[in-house]
MIDONU-333280 format. One record per residue (C-alpha): chain; x, y negated, z. Coordinates in steps of 0.5 Angstrom, whole numbers, m for minus. Each point is the difference from the previous one (the first is absolute). Example, Ala and Ser with C-alpha at 12.3 -4.5 7.8 and 13.67 -1.06 7.14 Angstrom:
! residues 2
c,east,north,up
A,25,9,16 .
A,2,m7,m2 .
//
This chain:
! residues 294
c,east,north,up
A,m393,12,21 .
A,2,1,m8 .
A,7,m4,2 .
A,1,4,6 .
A,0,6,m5 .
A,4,m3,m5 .
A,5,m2,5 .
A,m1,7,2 .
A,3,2,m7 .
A,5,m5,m1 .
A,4,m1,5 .
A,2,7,0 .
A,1,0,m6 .
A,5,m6,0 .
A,4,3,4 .
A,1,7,m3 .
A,2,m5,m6 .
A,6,m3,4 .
A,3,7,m1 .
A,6,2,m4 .
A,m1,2,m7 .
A,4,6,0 .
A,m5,2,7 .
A,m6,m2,m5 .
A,2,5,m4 .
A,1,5,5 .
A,m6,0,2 .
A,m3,m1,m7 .
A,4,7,m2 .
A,m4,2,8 .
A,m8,m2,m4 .
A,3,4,m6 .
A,m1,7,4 .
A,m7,m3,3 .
A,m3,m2,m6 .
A,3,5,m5 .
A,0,7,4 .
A,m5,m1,5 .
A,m5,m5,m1 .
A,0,1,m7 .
A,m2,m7,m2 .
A,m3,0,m7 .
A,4,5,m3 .
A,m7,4,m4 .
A,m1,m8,m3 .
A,8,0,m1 .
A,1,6,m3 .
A,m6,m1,m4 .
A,2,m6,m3 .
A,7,2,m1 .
A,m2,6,m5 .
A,m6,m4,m4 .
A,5,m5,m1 .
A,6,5,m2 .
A,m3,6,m3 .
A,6,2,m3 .
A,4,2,7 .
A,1,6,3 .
A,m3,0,8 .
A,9,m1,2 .
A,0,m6,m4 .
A,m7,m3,4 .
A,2,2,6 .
A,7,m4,0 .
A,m4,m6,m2 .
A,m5,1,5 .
A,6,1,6 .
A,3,m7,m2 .
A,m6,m3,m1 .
A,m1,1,7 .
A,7,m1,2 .
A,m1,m7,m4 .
A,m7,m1,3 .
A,3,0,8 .
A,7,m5,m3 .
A,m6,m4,m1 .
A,m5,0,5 .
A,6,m2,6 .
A,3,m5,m6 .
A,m7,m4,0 .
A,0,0,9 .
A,7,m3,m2 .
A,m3,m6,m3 .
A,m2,m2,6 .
A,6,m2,2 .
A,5,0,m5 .
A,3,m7,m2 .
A,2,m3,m6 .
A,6,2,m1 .
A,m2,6,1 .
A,m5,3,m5 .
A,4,m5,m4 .
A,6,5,0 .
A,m5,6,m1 .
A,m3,m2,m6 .
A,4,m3,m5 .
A,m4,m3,m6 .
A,5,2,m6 .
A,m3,m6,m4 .
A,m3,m5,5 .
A,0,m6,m7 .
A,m5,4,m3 .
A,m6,m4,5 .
A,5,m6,0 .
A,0,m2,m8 .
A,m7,0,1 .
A,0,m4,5 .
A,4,m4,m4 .
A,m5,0,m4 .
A,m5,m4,4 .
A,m4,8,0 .
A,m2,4,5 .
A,0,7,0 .
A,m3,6,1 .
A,4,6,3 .
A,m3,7,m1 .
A,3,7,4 .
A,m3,6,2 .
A,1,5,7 .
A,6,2,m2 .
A,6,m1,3 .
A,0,m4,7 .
A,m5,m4,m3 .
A,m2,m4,7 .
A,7,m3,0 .
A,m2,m4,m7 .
A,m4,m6,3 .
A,5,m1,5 .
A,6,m1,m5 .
A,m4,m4,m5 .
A,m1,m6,6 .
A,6,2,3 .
A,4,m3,m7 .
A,m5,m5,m3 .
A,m2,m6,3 .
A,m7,1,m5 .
A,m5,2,4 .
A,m1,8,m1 .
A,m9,2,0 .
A,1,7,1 .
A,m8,4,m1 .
A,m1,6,4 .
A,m6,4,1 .
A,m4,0,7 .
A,2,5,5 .
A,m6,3,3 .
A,4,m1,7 .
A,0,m8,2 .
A,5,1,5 .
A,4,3,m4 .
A,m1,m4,m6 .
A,3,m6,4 .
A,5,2,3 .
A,3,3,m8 .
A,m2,m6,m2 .
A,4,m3,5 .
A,6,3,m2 .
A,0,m1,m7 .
A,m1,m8,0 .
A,6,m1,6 .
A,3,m3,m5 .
A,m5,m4,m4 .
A,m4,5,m4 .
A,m8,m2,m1 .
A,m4,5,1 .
A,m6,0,m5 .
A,m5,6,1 .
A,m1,3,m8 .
A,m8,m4,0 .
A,3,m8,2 .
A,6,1,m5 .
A,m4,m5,m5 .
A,m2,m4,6 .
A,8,m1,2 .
A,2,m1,m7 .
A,m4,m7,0 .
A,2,m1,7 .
A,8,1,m2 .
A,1,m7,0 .
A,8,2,m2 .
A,1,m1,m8 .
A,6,7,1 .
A,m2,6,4 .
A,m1,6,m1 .
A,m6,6,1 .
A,2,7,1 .
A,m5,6,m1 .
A,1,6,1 .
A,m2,4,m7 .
A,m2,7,2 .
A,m6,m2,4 .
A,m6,3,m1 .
A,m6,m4,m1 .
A,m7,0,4 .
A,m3,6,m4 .
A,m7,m4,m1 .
A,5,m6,m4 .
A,5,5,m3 .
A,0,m2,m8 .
A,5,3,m3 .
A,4,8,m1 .
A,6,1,m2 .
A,5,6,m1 .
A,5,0,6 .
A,4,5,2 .
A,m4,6,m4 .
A,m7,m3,3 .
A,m5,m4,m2 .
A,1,m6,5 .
A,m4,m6,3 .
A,4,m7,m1 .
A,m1,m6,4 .
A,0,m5,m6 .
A,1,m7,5 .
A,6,0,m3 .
A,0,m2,m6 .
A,m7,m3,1 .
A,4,m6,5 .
A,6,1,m5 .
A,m3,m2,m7 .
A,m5,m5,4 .
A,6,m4,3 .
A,5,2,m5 .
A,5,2,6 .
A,6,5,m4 .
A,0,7,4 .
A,6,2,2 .
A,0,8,2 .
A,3,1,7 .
A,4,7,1 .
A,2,2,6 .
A,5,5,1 .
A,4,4,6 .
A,8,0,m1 .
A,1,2,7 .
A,m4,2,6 .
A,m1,m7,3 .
A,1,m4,m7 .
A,m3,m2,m6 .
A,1,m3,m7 .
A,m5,m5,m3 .
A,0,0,m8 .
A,m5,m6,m3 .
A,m3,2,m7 .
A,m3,m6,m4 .
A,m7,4,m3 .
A,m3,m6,m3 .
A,2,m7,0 .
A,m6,m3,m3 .
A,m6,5,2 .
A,m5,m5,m4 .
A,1,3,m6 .
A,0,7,2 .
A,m6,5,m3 .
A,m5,3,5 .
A,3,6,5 .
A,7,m2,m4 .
A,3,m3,7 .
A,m3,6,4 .
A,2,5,m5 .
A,7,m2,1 .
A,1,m1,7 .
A,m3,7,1 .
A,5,3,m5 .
A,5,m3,3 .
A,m1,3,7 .
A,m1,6,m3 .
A,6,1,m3 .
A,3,m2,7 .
A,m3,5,3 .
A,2,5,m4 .
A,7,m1,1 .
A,m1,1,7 .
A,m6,2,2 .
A,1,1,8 .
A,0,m8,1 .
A,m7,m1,m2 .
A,m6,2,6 .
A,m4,5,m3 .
A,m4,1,6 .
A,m4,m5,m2 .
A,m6,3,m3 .
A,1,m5,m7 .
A,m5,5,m4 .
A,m5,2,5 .
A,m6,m2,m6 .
A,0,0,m6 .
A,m3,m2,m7 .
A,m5,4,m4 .
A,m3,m2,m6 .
A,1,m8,2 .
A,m3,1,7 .
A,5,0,7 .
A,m3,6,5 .
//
């Protein structure tokens, strides 16, 4: 039964993925209509989020980002079904990594790497680039969805080209069992962890914010350099990658220093061009009082 309705699922979806991108979008600016002026999808949590982050805008400026957060969010909703179907060579000429020797001089080395992004962006396109330019194997570590079905036919198109997809509890599991000296292990940094496991708070975009701290745990322990992923549009359809070295030897780093730096970096892009983060996930929906999370 669950692979009837699995198939249910994405054998129809596949087919919508076959569709041009420029009647993708069509449809994508139709869902904008939908989800922005009927349903009204998240847009109390968006705006919310938006003026306790940026205090000092006037309501205009916030209803701007607010907009085209929504316009980037439905580019990237019809651009993940176009995973299932894209070729190579064509998320290879929509995303262009700017400085691809960034992860090849570690490799080089003899050292894998840890590659660190956030929901900014086209953030889906990200694994498959990076097993679609490296031979290296690529572990890419993602949080359980609560729907299976629709867990494995997501991960189904984020490993097309070779992507090992590690839920966030087996990471340490599948760096033992990597059996390849050179490989990459991308995490996405502005996760927020279990509220029962969360240990550190920080300052983060004018709030006090839960950080998942397994990147620089991983990072510090194995001495992977951690190379920060920015993800940006230059064009409906196209985006550019810039890799940015964080840390080249973590194992002499200070306690939160690695975690402290990847979360400014974000920040400072965010800020730049609020719109292509997801604000509609409720990043602070507990808080820290007196040391304790409720």
């Amino acid at each position: 039964m669950k692979k009837v309705l699995k198939s249910l699922i994405r054998y129809p979806l596949y087919i919508v993925s076959l569709l041009p991108f420029r009647v993708l979008y069509f449809l994508a600016d139709l869902v904008y209509i939908l989800l922005y002026h009927v349903i009204k999808y998240r847009r109390t949590v968006v705006m919310g989020n938006l003026r306790n982050s940026f205090p000092e805008k006037t309501s205009a400026e916030l209803s701007r980002i607010e907009k085209r957060f929504y316009l980037n969010l439905v580019d990237v909703m019809v651009e993940t079904l176009k995973m299932a179907s894209m070729s190579e060579a064509s998320i290879q000429k929509r995303l262009h990594i700017t400085n691809q020797d960034e992860i090849r001089k570690f490799y080089n080395q003899g050292r894998p790497v840890m590659i660190v992004t956030a929901h900014y962006g086209n953030w889906e396109w990200g694994s498959p680039i990076i097993s679609s330019l490296y031979p290296e194997p690529c572990m890419v570590v993602y949080k359980p969805l609560s729907d299976k079905n629709f867990e494995q036919i997501m991960n189904g198109w984020r490993s097309r080209f070779g992507a090992i997809m590690v839920p966030m509890k087996n990471t340490l599991r599948a760096l033992h069992a990597c059996k390849s000296k050179t490989f990459s292990l991308a995490l996405v940094g502005d996760q927020t962890p279990v509220q029962s496991e969360t240990q550190y708070f920080t300052d983060f975009l004018n709030q006090r914010t839960p950080i998942f701290l397994g990147i620089e745990k991983i990072a510090m322990k194995r001495n992977m350099p951690v190379i920060y992923a920015h993800l940006d549009r230059v064009r409906r359809g196209f985006y550019e990658c810039h890799l940015t070295t964080l840390f080249e030897n973590p194992e002499t780093t200070a306690e939160y220093e690695i975690t402290e730096t990847h979360t400014r970096f974000l920040e400072k892009i965010i800020i730049r061009k609020p719109e292509m983060w997801l604000w509609s996930h409720k990043r602070w929906k507990f808080k820290e009082l007196q040391g304790h999370v409720i």
